[in-house]
Structure formats: structure tokens, C-alpha cells
mmCIF file of the N, C-alpha and C atoms, coordinates in Angstrom:
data_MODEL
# 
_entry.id   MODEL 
# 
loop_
_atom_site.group_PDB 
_atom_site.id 
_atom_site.type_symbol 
_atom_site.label_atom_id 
_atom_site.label_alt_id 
_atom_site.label_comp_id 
_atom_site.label_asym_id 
_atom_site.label_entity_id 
_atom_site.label_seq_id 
_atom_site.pdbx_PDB_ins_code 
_atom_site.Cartn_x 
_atom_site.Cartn_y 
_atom_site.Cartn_z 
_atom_site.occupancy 
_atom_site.B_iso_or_equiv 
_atom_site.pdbx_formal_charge 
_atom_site.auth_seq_id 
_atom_site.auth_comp_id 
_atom_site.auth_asym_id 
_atom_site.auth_atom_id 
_atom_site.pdbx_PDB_model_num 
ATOM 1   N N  . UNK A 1 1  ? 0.854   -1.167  0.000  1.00 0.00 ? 1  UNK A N  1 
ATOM 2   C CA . UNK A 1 1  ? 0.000   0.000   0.000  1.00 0.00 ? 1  UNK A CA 1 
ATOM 3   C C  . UNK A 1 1  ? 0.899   1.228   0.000  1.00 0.00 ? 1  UNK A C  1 
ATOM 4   N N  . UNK A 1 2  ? 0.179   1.897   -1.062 1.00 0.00 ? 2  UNK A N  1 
ATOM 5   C CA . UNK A 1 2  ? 1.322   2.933   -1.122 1.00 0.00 ? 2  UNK A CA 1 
ATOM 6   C C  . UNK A 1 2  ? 1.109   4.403   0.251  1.00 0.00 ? 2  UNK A C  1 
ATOM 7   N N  . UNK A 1 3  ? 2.457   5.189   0.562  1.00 0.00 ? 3  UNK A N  1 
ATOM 8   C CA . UNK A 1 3  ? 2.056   6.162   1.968  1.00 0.00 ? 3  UNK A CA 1 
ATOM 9   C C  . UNK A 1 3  ? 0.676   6.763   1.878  1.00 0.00 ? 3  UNK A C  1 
ATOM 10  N N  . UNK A 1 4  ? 0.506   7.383   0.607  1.00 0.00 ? 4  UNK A N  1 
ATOM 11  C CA . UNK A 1 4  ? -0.752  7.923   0.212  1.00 0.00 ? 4  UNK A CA 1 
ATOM 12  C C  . UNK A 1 4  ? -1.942  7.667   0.361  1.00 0.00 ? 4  UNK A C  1 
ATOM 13  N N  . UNK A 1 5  ? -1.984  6.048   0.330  1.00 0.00 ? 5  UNK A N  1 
ATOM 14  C CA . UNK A 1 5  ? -3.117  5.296   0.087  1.00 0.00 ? 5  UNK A CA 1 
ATOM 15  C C  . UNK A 1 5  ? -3.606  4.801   2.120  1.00 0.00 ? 5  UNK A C  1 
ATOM 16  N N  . UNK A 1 6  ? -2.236  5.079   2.587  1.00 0.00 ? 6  UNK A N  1 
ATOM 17  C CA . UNK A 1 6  ? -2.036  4.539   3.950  1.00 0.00 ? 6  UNK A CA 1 
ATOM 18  C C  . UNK A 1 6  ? -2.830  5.476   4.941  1.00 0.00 ? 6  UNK A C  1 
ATOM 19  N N  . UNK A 1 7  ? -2.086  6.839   4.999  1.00 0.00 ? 7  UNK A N  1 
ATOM 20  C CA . UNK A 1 7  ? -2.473  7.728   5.745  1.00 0.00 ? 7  UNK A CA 1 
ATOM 21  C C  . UNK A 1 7  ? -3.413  8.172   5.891  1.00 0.00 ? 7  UNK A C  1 
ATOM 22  N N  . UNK A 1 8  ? -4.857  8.205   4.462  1.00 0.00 ? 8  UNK A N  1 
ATOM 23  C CA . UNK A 1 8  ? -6.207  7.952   5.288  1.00 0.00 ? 8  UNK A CA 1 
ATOM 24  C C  . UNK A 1 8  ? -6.137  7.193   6.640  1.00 0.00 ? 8  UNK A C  1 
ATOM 25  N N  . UNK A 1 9  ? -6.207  6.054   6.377  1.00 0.00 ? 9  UNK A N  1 
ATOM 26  C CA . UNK A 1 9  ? -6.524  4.887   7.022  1.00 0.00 ? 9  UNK A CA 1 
ATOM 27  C C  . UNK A 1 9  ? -5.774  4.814   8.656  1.00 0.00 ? 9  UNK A C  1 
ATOM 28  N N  . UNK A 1 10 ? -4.394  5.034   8.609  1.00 0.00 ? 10 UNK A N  1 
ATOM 29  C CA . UNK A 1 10 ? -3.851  5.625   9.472  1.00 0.00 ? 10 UNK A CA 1 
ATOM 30  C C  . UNK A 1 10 ? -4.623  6.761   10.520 1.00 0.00 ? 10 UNK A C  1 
ATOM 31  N N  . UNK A 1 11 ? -5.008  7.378   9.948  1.00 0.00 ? 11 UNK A N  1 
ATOM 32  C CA . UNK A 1 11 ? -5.461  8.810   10.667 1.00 0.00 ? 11 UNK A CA 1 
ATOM 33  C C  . UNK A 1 11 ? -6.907  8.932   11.306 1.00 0.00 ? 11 UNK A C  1 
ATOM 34  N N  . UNK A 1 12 ? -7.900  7.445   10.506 1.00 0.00 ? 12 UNK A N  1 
ATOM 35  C CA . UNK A 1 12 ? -8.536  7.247   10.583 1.00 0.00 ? 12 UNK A CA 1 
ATOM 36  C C  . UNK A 1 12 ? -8.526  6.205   12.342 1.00 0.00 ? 12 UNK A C  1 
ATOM 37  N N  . UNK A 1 13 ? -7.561  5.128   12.257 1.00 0.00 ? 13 UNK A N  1 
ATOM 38  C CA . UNK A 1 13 ? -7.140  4.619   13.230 1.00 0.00 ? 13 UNK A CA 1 
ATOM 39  C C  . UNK A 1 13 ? -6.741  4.969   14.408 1.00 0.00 ? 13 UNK A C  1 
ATOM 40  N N  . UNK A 1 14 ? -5.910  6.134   13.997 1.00 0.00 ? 14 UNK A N  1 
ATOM 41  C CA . UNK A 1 14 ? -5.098  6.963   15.143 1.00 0.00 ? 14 UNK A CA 1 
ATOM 42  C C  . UNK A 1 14 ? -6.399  8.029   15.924 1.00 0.00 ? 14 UNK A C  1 
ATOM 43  N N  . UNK A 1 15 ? -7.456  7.753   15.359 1.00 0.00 ? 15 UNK A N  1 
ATOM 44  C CA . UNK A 1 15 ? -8.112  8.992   16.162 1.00 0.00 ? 15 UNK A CA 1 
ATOM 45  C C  . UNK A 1 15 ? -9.587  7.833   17.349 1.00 0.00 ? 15 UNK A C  1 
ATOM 46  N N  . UNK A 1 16 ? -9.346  6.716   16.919 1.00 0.00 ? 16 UNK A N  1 
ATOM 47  C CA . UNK A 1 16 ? -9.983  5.344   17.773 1.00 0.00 ? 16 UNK A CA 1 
ATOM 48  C C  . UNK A 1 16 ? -9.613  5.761   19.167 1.00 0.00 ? 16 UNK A C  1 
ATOM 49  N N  . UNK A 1 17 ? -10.441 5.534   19.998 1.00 0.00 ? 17 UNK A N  1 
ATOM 50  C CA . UNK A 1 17 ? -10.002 5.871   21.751 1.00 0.00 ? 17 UNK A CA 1 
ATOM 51  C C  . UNK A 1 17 ? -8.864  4.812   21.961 1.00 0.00 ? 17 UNK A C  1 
ATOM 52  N N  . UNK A 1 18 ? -8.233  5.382   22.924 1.00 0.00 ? 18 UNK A N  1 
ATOM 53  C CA . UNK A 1 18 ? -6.810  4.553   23.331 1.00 0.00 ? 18 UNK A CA 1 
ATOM 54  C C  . UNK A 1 18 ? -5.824  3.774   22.450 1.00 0.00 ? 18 UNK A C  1 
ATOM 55  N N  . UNK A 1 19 ? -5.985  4.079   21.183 1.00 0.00 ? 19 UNK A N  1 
ATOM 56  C CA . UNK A 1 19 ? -5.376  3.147   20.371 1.00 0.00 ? 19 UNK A CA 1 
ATOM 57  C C  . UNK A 1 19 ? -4.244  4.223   19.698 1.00 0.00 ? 19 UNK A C  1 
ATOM 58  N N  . UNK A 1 20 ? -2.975  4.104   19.282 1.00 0.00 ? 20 UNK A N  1 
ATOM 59  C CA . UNK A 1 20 ? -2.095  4.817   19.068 1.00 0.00 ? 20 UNK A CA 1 
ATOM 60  C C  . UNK A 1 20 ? -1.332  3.585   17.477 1.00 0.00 ? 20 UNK A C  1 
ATOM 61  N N  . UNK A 1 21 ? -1.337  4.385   16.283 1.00 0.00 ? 21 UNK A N  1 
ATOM 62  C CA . UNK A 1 21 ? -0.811  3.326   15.720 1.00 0.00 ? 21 UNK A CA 1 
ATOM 63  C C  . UNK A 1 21 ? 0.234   4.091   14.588 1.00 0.00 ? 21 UNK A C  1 
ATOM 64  N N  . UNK A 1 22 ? 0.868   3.856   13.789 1.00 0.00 ? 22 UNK A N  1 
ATOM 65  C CA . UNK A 1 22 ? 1.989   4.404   12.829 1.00 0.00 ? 22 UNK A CA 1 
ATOM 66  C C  . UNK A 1 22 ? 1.972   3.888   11.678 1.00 0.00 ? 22 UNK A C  1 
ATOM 67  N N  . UNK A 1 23 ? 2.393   4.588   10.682 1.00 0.00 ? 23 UNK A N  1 
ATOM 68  C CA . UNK A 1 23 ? 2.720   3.386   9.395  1.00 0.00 ? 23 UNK A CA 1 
ATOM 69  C C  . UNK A 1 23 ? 3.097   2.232   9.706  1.00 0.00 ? 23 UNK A C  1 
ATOM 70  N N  . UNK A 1 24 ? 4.051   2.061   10.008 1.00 0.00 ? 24 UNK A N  1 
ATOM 71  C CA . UNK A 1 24 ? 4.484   1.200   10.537 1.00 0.00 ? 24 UNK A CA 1 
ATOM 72  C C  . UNK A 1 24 ? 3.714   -0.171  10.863 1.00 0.00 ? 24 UNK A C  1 
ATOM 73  N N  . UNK A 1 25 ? 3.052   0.299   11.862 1.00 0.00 ? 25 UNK A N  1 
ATOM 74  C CA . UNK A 1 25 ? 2.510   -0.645  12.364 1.00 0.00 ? 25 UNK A CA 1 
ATOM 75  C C  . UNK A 1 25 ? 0.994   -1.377  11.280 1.00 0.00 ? 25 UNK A C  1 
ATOM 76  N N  . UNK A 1 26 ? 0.610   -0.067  10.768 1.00 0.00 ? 26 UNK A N  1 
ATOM 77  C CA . UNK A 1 26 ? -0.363  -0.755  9.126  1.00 0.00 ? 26 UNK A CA 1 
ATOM 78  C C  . UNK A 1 26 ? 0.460   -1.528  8.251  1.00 0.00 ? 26 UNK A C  1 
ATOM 79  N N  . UNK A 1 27 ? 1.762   -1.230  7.698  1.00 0.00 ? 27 UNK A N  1 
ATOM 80  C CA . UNK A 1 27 ? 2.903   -2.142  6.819  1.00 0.00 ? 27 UNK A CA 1 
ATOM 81  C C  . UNK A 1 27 ? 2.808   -3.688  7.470  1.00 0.00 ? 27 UNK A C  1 
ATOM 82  N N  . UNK A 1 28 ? 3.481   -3.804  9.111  1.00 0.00 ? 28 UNK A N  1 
ATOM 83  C CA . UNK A 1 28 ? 3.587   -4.356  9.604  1.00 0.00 ? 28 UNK A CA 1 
ATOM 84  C C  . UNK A 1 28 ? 2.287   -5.448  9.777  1.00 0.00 ? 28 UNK A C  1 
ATOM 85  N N  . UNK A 1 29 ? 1.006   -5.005  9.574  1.00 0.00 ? 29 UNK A N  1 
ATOM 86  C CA . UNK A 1 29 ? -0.089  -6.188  9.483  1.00 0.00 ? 29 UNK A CA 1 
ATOM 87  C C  . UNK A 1 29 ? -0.038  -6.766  8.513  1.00 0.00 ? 29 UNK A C  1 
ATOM 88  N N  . UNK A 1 30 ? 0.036   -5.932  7.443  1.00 0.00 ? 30 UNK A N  1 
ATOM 89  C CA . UNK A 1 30 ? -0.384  -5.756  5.759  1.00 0.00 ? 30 UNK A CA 1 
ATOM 90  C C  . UNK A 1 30 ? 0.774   -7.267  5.359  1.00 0.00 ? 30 UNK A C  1 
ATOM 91  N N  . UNK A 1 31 ? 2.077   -6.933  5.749  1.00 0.00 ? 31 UNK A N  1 
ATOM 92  C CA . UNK A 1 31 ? 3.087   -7.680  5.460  1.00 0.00 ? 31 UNK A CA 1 
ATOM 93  C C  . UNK A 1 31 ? 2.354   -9.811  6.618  1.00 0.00 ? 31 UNK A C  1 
ATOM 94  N N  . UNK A 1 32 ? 2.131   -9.783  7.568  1.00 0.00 ? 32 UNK A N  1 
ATOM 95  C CA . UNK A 1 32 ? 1.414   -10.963 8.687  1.00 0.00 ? 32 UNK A CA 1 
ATOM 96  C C  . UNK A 1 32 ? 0.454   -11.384 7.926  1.00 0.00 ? 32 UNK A C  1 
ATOM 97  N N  . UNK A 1 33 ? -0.695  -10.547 7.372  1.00 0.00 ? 33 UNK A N  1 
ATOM 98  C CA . UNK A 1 33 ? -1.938  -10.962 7.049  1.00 0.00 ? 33 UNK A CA 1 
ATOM 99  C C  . UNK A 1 33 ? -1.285  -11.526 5.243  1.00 0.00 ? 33 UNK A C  1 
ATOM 100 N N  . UNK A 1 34 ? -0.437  -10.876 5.000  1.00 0.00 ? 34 UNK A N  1 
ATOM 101 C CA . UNK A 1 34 ? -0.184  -11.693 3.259  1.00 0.00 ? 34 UNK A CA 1 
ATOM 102 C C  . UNK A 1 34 ? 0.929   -13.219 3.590  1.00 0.00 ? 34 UNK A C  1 
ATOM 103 N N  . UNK A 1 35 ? 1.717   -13.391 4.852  1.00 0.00 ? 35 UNK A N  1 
ATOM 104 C CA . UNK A 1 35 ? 2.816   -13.830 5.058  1.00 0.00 ? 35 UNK A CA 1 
ATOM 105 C C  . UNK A 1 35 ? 1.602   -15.221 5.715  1.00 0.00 ? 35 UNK A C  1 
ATOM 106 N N  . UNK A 1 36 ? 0.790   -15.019 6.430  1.00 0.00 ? 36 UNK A N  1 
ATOM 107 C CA . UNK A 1 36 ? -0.426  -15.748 6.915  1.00 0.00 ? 36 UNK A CA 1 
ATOM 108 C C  . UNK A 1 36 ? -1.285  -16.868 5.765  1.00 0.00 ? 36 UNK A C  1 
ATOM 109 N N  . UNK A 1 37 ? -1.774  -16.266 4.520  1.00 0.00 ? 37 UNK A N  1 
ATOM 110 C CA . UNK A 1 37 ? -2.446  -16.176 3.485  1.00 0.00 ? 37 UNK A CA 1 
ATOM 111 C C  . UNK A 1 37 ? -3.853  -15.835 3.772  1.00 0.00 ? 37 UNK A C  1 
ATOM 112 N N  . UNK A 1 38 ? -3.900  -14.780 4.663  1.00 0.00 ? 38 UNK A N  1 
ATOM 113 C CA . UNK A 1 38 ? -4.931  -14.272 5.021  1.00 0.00 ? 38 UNK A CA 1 
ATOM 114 C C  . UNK A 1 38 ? -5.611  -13.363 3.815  1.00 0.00 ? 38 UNK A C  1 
ATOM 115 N N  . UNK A 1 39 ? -4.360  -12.383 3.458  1.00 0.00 ? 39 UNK A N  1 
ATOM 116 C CA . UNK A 1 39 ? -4.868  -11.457 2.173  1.00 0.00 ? 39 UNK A CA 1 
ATOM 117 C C  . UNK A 1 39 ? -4.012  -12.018 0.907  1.00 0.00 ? 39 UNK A C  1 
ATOM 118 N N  . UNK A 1 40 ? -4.409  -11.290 -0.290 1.00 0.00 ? 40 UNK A N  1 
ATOM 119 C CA . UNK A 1 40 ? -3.157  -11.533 -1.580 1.00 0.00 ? 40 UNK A CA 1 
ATOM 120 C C  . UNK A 1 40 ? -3.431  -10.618 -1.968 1.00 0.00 ? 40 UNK A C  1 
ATOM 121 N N  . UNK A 1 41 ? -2.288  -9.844  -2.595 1.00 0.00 ? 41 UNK A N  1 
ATOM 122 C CA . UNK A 1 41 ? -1.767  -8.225  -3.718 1.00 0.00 ? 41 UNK A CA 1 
ATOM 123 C C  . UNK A 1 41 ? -2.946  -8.658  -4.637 1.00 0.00 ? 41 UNK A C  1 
ATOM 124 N N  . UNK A 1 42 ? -3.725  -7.673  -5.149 1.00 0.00 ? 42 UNK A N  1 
ATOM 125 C CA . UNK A 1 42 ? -4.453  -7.566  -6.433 1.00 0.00 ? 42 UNK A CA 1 
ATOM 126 C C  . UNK A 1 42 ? -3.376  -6.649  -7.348 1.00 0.00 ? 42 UNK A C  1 
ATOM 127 N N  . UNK A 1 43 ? -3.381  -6.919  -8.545 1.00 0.00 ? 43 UNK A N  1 
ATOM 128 C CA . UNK A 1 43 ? -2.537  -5.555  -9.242 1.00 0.00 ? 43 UNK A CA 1 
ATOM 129 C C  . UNK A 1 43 ? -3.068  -4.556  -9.041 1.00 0.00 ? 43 UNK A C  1 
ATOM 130 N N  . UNK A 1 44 ? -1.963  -3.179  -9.356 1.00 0.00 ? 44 UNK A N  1 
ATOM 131 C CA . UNK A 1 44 ? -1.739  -2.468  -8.990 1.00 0.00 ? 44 UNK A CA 1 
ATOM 132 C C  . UNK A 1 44 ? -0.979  -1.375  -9.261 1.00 0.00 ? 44 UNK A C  1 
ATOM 133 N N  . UNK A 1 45 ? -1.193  0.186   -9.598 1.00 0.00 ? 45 UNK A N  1 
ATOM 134 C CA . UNK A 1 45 ? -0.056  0.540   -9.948 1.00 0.00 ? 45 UNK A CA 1 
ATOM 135 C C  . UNK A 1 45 ? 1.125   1.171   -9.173 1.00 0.00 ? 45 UNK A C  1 
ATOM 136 N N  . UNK A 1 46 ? 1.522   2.257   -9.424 1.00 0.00 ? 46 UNK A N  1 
ATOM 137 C CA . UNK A 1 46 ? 3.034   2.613   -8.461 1.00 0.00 ? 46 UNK A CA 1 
ATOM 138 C C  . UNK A 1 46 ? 2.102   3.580   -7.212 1.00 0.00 ? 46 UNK A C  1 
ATOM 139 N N  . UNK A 1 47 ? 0.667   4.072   -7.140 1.00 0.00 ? 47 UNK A N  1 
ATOM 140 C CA . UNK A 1 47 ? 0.495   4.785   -6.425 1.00 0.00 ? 47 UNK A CA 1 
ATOM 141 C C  . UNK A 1 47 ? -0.679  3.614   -5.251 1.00 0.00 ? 47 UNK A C  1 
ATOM 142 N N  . UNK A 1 48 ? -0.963  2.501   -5.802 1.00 0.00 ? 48 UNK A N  1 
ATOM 143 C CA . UNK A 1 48 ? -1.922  1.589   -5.067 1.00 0.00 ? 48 UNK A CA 1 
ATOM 144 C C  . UNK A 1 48 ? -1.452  0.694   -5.157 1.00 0.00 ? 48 UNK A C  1 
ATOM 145 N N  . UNK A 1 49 ? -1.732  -0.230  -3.731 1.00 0.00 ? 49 UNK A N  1 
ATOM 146 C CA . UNK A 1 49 ? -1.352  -1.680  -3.672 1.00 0.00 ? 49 UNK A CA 1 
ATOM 147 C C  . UNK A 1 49 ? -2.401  -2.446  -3.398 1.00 0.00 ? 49 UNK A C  1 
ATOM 148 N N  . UNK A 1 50 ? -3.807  -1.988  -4.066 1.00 0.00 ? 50 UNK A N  1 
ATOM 149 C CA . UNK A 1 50 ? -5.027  -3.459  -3.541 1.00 0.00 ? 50 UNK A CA 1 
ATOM 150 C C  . UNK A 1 50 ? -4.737  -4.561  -2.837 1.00 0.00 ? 50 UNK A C  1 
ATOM 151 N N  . UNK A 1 51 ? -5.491  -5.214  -2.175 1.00 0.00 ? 51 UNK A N  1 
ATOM 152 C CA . UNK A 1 51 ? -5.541  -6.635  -1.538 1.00 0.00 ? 51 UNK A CA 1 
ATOM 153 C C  . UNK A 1 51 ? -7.086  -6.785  -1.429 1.00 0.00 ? 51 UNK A C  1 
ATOM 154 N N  . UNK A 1 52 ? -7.204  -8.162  -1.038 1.00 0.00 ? 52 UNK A N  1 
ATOM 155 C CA . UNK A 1 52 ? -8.411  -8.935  -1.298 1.00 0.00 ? 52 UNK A CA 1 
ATOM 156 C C  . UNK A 1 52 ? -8.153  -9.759  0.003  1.00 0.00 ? 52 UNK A C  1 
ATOM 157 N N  . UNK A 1 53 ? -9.332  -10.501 0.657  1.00 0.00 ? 53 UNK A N  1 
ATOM 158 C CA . UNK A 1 53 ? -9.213  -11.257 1.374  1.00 0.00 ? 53 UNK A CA 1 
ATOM 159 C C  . UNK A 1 53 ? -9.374  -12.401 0.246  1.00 0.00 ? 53 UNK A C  1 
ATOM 160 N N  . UNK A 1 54 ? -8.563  -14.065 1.321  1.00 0.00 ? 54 UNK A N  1 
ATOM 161 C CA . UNK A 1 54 ? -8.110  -15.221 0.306  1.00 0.00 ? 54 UNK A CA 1 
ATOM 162 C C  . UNK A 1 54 ? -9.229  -15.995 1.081  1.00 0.00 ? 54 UNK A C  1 
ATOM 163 N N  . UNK A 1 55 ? -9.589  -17.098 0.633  1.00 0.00 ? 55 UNK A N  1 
ATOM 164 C CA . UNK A 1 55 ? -10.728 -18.275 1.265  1.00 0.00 ? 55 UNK A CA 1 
ATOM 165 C C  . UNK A 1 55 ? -10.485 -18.357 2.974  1.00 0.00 ? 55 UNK A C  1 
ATOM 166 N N  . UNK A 1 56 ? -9.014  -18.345 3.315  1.00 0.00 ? 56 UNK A N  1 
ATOM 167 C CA . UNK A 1 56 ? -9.085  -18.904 4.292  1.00 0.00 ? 56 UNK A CA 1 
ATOM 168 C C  . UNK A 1 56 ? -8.953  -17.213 4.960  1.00 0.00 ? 56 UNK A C  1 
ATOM 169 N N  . UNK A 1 57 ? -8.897  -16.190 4.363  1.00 0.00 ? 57 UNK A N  1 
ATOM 170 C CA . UNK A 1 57 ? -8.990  -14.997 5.101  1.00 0.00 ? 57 UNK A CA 1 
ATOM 171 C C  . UNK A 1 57 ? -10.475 -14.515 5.439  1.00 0.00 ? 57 UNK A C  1 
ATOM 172 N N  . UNK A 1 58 ? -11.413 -14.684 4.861  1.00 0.00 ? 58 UNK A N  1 
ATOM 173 C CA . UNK A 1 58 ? -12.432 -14.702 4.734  1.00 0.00 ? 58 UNK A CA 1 
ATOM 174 C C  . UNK A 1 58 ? -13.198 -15.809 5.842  1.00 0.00 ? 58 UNK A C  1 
ATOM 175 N N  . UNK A 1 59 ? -12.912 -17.184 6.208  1.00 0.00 ? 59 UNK A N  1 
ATOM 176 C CA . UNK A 1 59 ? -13.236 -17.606 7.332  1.00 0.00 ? 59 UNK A CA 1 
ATOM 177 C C  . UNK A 1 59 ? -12.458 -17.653 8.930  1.00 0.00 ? 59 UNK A C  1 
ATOM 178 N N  . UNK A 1 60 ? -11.700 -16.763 8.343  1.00 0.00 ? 60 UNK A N  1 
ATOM 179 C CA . UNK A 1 60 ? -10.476 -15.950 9.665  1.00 0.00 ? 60 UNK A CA 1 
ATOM 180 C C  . UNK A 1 60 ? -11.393 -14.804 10.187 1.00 0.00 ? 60 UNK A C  1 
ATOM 181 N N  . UNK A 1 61 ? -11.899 -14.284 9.621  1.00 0.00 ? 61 UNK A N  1 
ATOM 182 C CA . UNK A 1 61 ? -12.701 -12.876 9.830  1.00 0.00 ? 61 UNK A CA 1 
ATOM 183 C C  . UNK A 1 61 ? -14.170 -13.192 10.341 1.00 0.00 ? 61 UNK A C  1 
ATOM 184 N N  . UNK A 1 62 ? -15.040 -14.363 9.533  1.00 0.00 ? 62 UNK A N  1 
ATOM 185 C CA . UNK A 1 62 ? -16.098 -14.951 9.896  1.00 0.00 ? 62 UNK A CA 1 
ATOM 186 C C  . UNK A 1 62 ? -16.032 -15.312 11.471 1.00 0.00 ? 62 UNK A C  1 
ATOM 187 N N  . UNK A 1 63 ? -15.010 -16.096 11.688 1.00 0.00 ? 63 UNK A N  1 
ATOM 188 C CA . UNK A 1 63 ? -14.577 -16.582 13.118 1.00 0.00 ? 63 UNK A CA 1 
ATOM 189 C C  . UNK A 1 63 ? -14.919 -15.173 14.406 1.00 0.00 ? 63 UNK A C  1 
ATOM 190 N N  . UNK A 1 64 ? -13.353 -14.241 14.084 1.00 0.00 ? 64 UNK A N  1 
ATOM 191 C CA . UNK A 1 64 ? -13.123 -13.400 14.953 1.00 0.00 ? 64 UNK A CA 1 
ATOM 192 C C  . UNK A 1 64 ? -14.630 -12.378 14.855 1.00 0.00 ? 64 UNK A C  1 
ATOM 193 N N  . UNK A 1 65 ? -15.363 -12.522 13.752 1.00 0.00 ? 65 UNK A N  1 
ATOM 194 C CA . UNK A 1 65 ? -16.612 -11.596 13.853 1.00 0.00 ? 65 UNK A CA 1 
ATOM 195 C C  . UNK A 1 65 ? -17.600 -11.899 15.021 1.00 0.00 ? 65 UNK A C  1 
ATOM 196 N N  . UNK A 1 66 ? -17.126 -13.877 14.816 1.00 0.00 ? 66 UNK A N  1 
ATOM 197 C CA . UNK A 1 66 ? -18.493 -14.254 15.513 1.00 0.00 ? 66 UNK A CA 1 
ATOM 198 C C  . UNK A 1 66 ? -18.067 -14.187 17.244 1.00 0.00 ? 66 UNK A C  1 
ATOM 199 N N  . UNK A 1 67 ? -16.911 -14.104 17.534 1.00 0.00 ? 67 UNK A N  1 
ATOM 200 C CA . UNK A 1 67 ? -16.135 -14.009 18.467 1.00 0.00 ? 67 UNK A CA 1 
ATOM 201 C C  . UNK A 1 67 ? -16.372 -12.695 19.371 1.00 0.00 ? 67 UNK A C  1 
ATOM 202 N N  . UNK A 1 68 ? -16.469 -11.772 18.713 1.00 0.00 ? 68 UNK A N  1 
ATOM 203 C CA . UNK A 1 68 ? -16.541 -10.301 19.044 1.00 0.00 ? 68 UNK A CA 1 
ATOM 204 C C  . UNK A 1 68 ? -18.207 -9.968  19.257 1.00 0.00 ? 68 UNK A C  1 
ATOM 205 N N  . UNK A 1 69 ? -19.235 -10.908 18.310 1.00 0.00 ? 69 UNK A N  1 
ATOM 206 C CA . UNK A 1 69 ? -20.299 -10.907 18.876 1.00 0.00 ? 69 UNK A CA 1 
ATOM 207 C C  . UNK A 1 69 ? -20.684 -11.612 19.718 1.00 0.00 ? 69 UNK A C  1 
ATOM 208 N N  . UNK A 1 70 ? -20.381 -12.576 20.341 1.00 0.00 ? 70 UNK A N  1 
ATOM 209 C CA . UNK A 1 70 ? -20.412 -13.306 21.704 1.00 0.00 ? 70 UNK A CA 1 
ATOM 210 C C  . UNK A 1 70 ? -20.014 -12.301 22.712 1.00 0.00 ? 70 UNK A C  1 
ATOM 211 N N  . UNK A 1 71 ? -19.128 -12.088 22.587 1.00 0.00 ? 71 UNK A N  1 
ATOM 212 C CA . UNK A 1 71 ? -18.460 -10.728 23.680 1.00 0.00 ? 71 UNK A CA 1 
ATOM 213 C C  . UNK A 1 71 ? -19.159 -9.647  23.728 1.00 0.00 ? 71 UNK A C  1 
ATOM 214 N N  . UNK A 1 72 ? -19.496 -8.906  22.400 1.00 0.00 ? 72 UNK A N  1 
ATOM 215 C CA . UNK A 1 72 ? -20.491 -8.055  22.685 1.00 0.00 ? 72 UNK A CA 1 
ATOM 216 C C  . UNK A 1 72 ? -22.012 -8.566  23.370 1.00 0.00 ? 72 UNK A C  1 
ATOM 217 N N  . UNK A 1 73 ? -22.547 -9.354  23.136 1.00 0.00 ? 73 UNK A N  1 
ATOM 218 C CA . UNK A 1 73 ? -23.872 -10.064 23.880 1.00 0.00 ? 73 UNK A CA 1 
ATOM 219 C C  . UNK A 1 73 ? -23.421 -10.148 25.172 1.00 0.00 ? 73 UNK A C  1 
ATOM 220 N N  . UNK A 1 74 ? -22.538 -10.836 25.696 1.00 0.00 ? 74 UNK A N  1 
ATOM 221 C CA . UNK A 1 74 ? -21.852 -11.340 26.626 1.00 0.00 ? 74 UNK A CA 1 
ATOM 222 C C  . UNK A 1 74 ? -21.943 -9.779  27.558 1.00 0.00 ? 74 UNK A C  1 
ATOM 223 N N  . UNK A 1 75 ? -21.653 -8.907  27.276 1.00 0.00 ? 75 UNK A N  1 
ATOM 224 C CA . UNK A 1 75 ? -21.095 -7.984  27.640 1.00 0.00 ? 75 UNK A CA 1 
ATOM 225 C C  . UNK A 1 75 ? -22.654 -6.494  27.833 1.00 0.00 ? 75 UNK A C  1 
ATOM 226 N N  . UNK A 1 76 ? -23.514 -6.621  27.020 1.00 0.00 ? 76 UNK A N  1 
ATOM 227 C CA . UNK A 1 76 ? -24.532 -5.923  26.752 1.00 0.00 ? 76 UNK A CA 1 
ATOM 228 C C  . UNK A 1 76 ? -25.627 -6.995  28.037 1.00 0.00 ? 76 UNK A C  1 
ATOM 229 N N  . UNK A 1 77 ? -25.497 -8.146  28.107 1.00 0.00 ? 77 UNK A N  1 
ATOM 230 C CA . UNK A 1 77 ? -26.243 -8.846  28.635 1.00 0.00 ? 77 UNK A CA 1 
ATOM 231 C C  . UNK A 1 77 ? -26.263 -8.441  30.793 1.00 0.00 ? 77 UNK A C  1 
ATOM 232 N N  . UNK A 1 78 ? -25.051 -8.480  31.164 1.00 0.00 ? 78 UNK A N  1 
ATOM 233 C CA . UNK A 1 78 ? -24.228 -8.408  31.818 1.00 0.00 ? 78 UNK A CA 1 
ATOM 234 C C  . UNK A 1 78 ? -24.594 -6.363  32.704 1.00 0.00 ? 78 UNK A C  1 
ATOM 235 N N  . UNK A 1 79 ? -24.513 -5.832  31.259 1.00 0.00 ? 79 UNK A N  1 
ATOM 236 C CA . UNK A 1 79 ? -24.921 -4.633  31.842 1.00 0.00 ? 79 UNK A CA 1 
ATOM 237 C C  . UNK A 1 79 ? -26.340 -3.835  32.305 1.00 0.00 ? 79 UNK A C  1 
ATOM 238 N N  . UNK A 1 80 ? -27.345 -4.864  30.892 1.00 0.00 ? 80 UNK A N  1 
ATOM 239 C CA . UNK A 1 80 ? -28.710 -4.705  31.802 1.00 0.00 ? 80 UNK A CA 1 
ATOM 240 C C  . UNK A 1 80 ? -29.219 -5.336  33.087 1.00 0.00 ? 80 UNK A C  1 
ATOM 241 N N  . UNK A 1 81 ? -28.697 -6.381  33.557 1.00 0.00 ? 81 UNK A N  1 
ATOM 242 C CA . UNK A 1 81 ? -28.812 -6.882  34.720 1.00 0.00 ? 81 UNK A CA 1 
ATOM 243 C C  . UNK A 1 81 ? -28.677 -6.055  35.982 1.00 0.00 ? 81 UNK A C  1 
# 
């Protein structure tokens, strides 16, 4: 992903409560999640680097979705009581 394409996304992140993050640290997924076969490069030119989620990235995400909604129930349940 090119800086350009980053620093939305970045800035977008960096303004999340308590969460503090850098290029860096977006490269640094970008590089886990392709090294994983979570994502794969779509082409691209010198100013964009697309990605796609891969089969098994796609039931990586299904998982942690359904994960995060247990917790949220879990957690919403807990507070009307």
C-alpha cells in the first residue's frame, strides 16, 4: 500500500479511543496478514497496492466476527442486569 493510500486509514485509526498506531505498524499487518495467506496483492499501480481477502482470510474474519459478537452479547447482557 502505497504512503498515500495509507495515511487515510492511518489517521482514521489513530483517532480510535486509546489506540495509538503508525505506518508502521499498518505495513507491519499488511506484510502478517499476506505472510499468513490471510490477504493476496491484487494488481496495482506505483500509487496503489489493492488486496483482497483469500478463502481462508475470509473464514479468519467470519470466526473473529463471531467471536466479538459473543463478547459483545456477553457484555450488553451483563450490563442490563
Amino acid at each position: 500500500m502505497a504512503p498515500d493510500m495509507a495515511t487515510p486509514l492511518w489517521g482514521m485509526w489513530n483517532r480510535s479511543p486509546g489506540c495509538v498506531w503508525d505506518l508502521g505498524t499498518l505495513y507491519g499487518a499488511i506484510s502478517r496478514l499476506e505472510r499468513d495467506g490471510l490477504i493476496e496483492p491484487l494488481p496495482g499501480d506505483e500509487r496503489r497496492r489493492p488486496y483482497r481477502l483469500t478463502a481462508v482470510g475470509q473464514q479468519h474474519l467470519e470466526s473473529a466476527l463471531a467471536d466479538l459478537r459473543t463478547l459483545t452479547q456477553t457484555a450488553e447482557g451483563r450490563l442490563a442486569s
